[in-house]
Wavefront OBJ file of the C-alpha trace (Angstrom):
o trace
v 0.000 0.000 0.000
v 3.048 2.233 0.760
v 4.262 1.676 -2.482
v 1.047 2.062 -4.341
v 0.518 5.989 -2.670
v 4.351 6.706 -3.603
v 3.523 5.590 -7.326
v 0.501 8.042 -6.956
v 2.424 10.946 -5.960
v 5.492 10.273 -8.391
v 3.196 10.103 -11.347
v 1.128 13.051 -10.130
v 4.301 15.112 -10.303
v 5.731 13.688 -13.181
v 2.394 14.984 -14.906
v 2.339 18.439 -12.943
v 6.246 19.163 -14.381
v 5.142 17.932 -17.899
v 1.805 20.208 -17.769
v 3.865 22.804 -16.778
v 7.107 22.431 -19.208
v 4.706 22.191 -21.983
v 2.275 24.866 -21.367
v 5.223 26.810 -21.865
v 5.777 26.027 -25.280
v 2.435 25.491 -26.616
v -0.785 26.252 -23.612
v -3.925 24.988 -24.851
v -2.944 21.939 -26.945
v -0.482 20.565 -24.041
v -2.160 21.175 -21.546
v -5.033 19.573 -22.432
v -3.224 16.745 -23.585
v -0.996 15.526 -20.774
v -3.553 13.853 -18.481
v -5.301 12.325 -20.990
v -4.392 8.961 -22.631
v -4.988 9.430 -25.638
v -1.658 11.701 -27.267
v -3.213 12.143 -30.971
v -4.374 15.808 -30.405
v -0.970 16.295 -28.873
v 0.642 15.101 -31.701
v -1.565 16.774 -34.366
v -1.704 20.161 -32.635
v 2.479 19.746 -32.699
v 2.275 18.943 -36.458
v -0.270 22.041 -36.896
v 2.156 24.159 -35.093
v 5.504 23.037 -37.472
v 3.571 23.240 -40.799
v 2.351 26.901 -39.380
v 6.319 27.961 -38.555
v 7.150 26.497 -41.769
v 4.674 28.553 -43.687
v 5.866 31.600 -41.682
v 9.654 31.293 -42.627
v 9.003 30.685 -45.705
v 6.673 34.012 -46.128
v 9.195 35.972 -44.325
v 12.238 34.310 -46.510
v 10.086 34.962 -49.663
v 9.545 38.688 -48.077
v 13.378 38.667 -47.471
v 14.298 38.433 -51.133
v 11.634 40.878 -52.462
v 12.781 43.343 -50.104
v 16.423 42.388 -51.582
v 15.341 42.380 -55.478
v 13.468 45.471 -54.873
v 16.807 47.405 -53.170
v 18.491 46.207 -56.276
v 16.002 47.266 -58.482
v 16.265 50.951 -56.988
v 19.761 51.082 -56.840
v 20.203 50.086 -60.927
v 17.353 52.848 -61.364
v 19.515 55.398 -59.061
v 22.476 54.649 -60.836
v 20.738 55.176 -64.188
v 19.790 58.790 -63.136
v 22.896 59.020 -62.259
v 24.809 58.609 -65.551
v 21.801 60.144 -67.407
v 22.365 63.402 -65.283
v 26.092 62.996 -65.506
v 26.042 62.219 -69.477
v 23.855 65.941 -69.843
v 26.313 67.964 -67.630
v 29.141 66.373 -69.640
v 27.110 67.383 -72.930
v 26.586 71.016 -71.314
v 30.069 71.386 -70.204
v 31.349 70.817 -73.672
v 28.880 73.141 -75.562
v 29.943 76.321 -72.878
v 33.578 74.783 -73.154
v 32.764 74.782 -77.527
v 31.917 78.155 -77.183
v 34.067 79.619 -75.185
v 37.450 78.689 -76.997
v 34.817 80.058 -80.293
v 34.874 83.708 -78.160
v 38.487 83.519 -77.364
v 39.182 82.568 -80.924
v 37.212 85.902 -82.386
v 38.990 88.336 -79.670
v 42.291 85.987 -79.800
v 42.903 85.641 -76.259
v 44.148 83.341 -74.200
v 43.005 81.626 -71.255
v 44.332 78.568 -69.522
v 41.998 75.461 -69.590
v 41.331 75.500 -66.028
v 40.124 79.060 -66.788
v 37.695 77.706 -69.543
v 36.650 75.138 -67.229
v 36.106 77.935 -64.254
v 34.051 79.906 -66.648
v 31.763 77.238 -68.251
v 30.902 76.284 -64.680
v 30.343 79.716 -64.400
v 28.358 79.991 -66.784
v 26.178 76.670 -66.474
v 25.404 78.396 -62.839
v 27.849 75.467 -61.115
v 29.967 77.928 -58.825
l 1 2 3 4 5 6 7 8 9 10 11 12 13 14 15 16 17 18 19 20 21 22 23 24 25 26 27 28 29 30 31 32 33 34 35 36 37 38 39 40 41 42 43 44 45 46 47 48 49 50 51 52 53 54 55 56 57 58 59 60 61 62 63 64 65 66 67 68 69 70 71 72 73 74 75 76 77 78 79 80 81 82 83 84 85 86 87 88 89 90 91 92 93 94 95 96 97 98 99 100 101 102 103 104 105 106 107 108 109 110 111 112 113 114 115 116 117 118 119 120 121 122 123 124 125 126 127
C-alpha cells in the first residue's frame, strides 16, 4: 500500500512538471493533452504548429528576397539617373567649353583650360 501511494504521488508530479514544461511552449494543446491517454491531439496540434512555422519562414524568406530584389532594383534605377544626369552635364560642359574657346578665338585671347573650365561652370550656374 506504501508503495502504491508513492507511485501516486510520483506520477502526479511527473504529470504536474510535464503540464507545466509544456504549457510553456504550446498552452492549450499541451495542456489539455498531458492527463489524458490518448496523445493524438498532442501530436496533431504539434504537427499544426511546425507546418504553421514552416509557412511563416518561408513568407518571411520569400519577403526577405523581395525586399532584396526590390533594393536592387532601386539602386540600378539610381544609378541610371545618375549617368543620365552625368552624361547631360558632360554634354553642357562641352557646348559652354565649344563656345568659349569660339569667343576667345574671335577676340584671340588666351586663357588657360582650367580658366575655360572655371568659366563654363560659371556659366552653367555650377559655382
Amino acid at each position: 500500500q506504501q508503495y502504491n501511494q508513492t507511485r501516486r504521488t510520483m506520477l502526479s508530479v511527473a504529470r504536474l512538471s510535464a503540464t507545466r514544461a509544456l504549457t510553456k511552449t504550446c498552452p492549450r494543446a499541451a495542456a489539455a493533452s498531458v492527463g489524458s491517454r490518448n496523445m493524438v491531439g498532442f501530436a496533431d496540434s504539434m504537427k499544426s504548429k511546425e507546418r504553421i512555422e514552416e509557412e511563416k519562414f518561408i513568407r518571411q524568406k520569400e519577403h526577405e528576397d523581395y525586399l532584396k530584389r526590390r533594393t536592387e532594383q532601386v539602386d540600378e534605377e539610381a544609378a541610371k539617373a545618375r549617368d543620365e544626369a552625368q552624361k547631360a552635364h558632360d554634354d553642357a560642359m562641352h557646348e559652354t567649353i565649344d563656345e568659349l574657346f569660339g569667343v576667345l578665338a574671335k577676340s584671340g585671347d588666351k586663357v588657360s583650360d582650367v580658366g575655360v573650365e572655371n568659366l563654363a561652370l560659371w556659366k552653367l550656374g555650377k559655382k
